[in-house]
N, C-alpha and C positions, 0 to 999 in steps of 0.2 A: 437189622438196626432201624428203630423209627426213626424218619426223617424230622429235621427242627421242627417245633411247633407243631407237629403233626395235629391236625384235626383243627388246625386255626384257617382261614381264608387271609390273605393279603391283597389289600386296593394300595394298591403305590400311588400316590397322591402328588408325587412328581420325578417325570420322568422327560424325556426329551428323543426328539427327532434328529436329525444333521441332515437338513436338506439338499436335494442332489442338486448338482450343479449347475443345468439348465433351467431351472424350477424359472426363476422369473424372467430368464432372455427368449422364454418359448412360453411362455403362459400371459407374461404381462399385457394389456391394448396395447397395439401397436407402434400407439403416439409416444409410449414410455418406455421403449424396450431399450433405445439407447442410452437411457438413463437407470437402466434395471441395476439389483445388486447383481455382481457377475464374482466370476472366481479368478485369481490371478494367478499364475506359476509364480511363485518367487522366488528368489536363490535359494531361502534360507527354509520354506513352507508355503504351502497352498496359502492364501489369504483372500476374504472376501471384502468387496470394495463395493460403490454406493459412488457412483460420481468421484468425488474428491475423498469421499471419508473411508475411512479403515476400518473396517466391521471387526471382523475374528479369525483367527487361521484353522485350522484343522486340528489343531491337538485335542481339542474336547472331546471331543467320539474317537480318536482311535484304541484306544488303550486300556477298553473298559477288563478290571477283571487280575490284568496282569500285576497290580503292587501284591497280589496275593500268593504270586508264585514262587514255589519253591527254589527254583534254578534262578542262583542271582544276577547270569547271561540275559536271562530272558527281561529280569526285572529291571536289568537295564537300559531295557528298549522304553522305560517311562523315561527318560530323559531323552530321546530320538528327536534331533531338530530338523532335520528334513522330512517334517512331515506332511503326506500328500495326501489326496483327495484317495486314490487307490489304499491306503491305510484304514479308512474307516470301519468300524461294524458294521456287519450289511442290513443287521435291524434298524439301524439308525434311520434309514431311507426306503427298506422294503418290509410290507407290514408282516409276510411269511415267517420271514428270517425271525420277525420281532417274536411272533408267536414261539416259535423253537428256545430262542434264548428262554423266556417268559415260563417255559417250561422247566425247564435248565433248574431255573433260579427259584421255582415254586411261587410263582407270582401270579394270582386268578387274573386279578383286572391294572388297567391303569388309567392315567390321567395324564392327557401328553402336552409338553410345552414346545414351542419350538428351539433352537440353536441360535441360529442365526439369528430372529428373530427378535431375542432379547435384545441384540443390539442394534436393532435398527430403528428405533427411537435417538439412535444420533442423526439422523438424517433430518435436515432442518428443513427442506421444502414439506411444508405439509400435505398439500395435494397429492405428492411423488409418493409419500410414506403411507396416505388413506389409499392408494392404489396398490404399492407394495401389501400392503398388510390384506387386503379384498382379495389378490394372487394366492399368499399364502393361508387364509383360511378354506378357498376353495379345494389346496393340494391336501391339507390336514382332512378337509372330510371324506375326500377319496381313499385314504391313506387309511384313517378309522373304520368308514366303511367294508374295508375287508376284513376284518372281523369285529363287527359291531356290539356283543356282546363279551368284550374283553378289552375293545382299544376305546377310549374318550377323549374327544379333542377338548383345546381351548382355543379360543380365538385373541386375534392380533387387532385390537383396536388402539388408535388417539381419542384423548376425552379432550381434548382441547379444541378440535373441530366436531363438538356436541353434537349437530344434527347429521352429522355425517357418520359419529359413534353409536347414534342411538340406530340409526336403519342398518347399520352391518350389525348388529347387537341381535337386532329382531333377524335378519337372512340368517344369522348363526343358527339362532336357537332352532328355527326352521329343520338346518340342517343336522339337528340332532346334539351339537356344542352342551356343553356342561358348565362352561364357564371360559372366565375372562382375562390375560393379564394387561393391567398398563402399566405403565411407566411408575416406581417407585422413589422417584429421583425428577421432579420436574423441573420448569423454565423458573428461573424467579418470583415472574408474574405472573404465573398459570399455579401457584400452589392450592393445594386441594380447600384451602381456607373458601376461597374465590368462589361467590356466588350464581358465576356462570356455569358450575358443575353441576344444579339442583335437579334438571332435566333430565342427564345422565344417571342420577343417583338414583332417581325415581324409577327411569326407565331398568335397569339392574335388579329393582327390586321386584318392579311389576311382573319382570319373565324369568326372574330367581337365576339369576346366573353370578355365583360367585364373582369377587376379582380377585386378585392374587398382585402383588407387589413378590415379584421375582429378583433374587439377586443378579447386578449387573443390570437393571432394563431402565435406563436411564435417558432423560433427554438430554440433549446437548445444555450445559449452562457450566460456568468460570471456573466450579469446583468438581468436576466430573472427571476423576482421570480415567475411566474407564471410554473417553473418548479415542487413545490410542491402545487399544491393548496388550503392547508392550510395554507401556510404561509406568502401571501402576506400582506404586511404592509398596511395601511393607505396611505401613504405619495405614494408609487408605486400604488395604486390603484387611486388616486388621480390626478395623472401625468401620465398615463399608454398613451393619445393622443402622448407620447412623440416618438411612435413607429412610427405610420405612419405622424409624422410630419420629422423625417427622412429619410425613405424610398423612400415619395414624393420628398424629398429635391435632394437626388441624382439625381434621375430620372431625374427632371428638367433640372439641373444644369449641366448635363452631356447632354443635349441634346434630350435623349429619345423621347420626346413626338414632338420635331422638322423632327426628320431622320421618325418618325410613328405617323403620325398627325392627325389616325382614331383613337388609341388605347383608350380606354377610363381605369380609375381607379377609384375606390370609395372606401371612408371609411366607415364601418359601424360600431356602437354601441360606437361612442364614441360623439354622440352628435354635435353640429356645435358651440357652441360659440367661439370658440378656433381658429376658419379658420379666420377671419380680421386681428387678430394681427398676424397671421400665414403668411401669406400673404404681413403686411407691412415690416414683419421684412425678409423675399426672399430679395422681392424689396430694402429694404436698405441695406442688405448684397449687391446686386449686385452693387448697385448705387456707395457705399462709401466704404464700407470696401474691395472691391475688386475693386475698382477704378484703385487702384496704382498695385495691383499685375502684380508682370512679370514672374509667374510661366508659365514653355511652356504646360502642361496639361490644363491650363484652359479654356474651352470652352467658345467659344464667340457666343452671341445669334445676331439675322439678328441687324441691327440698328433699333433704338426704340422699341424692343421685349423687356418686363420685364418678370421676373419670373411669376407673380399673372397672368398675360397674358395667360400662361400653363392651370393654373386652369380653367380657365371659360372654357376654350375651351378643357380641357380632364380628368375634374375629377368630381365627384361627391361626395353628403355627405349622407348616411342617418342619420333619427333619430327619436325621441319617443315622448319625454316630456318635451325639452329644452323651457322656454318659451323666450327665446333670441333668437332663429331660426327665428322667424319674426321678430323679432325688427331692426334684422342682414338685414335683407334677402335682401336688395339691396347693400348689400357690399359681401356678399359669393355670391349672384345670387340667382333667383327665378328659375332660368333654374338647376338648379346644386342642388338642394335642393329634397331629396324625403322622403315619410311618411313610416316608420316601426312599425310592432304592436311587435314583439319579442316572438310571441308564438311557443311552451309554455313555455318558460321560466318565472320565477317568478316576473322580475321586466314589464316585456312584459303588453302592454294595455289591452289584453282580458280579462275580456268581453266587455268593456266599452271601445272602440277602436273608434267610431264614436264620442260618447261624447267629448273622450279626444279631437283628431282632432278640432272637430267645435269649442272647446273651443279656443285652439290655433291658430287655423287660421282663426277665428272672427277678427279679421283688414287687412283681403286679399282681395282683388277682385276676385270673381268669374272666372275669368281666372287662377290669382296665386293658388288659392286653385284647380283647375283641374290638373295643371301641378304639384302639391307638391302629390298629391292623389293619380296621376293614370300617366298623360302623361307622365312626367319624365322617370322616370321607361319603363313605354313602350317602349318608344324612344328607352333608352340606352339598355335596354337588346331585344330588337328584339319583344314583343310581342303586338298583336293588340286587 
């Protein structure tokens, strides 16, 4: 029996690490070990802590695989609340394991994010978190380096301390990096509108390193429930796209992607249905409700340039299991579109990673399914 998609290549274009426990109480300088993210027992789950603030617990990497199991015993271990550190996939932390799974699941290459990571943009001392994040991109290219033709890191920068973003930008690429994520959810006064980013934006372009606006990677500010991880609502889980649906918005609207017309930006783990009416609703902002403005900040784009225009030509979306991503896919772009497995994360494809794909991109052509699998990805992030 041929395996799914036999004779296709898949670049998973976002995947994730769960980093081991010691990584920053034994890596960090010295002067900040006391202050490092550390791991906590807690009654209820392992939970990572940052000083006073409350990272993430452990459930995300344990569980990868199992909502697909037959035995409903088993599928009941997805709702397991004491979950510990000893629970996790051992790919999540060791690159070998990763290789195995990777096989498992018919997955050529990937693009790795990290865990924890994501939430450590709540950490509000900046210095503390430009040291954290300098800790974890060193572990990520050790980590990659074991098999460098199959594992691709991203790195862990703040754009809000500019020169301090743009020289770990440059050591990345150094060390082989493919790209970037920051914060998709910033401070009030640090939104991406803010003229103080130009340096950053330029520097991104100049060494081609993607960014990525990750679901959950937020800085600390008044509307951020993802500040406690327990206590996100429904309704903010629901609407959480609302992050980098602003984000992007500045960026445009301000010009950004005009004055840096390499830079490229991608959303990941928030799915694509949401990018059409994301898009008609730019364009009718600009067309009508900004018709009549005679504010002197407002940037004016060439003639006939609309906002959606940006999009095709500097962003990307990944995603998982939307089955509206093809239904979509000639109004977001087949060029602009790429395939994620999310391992090991628990709502992530594996093991059944090819399955899912051929299920969903069963009404593509043979061209569109190469470019959503593999070429995409390649293109935007540099690999061949």
């Amino acid at each position: 029996m041929a395996k799914a998609l036999e004779g296709y290549k898949i670049l998973s274009q976002d995947d994730h690490t769960f980093e081991p426990s010691d990584l920053w109480v034994t890596r960090m300088p010295a002067k900040y070990r006391d202050r490092a993210p550390h791991l906590v027992h807690q009654e209820d789950q392992d939970m990572w802590w940052c000083e006073d603030t409350r990272l993430v617990g452990m459930g995300p990497g344990t569980r990868p695989g199992r909502r697909y199991e037959p035995d409903p015993e088993v599928r009941k271990q997805i709702g397991l609340t004491r979950v510990r550190e000893e629970h996790l996939r051992p790919g999540g932390h060791d690159p070998d394991e990763r290789i195995k799974d990777m096989d498992i699941d018919g997955i050529d290459k990937t693009i790795i994010y990290s865990t924890v990571g994501l939430h450590l943009y709540k950490v509000p001392d900046q210095e503390l978190l430009h040291e954290i994040h300098k800790t974890w991109n060193d572990w990520i290219a050790d980590y990659c380096n074991a098999h460098p033709d199959r594992l691709y890191a991203t790195a862990l920068v703040n754009p809000e301390l500019v020169e301090e973003a743009i020289d770990e930008l440059q050591r990345c690429k150094k060390m082989g990096f493919v790209g970037c994520m920051i914060p998709e959810g910033t401070m009030p006064d640090t939104r991406y509108n803010n003229p103080m980013y130009e340096p950053f934006w330029a520097a991104c372009q100049d060494l081609e390193m993607p960014l990525v606006f990750h679901i959950g990677c937020n800085r600390p500010s008044p509307d951020n429930e993802f500040m406690d991880p327990n206590s996100s609502t429904p309704a903010f889980l629901a609407n959480i796209d609302r992050y980098p649906r602003m984000s992007l918005t500045d960026m445009i609207f301000t010009g950004v992607f005009e004055r840096h017309p390499k830079l490229q930006v991608g959303v990941i783990e928030h799915e694509v249905a949401w990018i059409p009416h994301f898009l008609e609703r730019m364009d009718y902002t600009w067309t009508d409700r900004l018709s009549t403005s005679t504010r002197p900040d407002r940037y004016k784009f060439p003639d006939g340039v609309l906002p959606s225009d940006y999009w095709y030509t500097n962003c990307f979306v990944g995603f998982q299991e939307d089955p509206l991503t093809i239904r979509l896919r000639d109004i977001v772009g087949v060029d602009n579109i790429q395939f994620g497995v999310d391992y090991p994360h628990d709502e992530g494809t594996f093991p059944k990673s090819r399955e899912i794909a051929e299920k969903l991109l069963e009404p593509c052509t043979d061209e569109e399914k190469r470019k959503i699998l593999y070429e995409n990805a390649a293109r935007i992030y540099g690999i061949t």
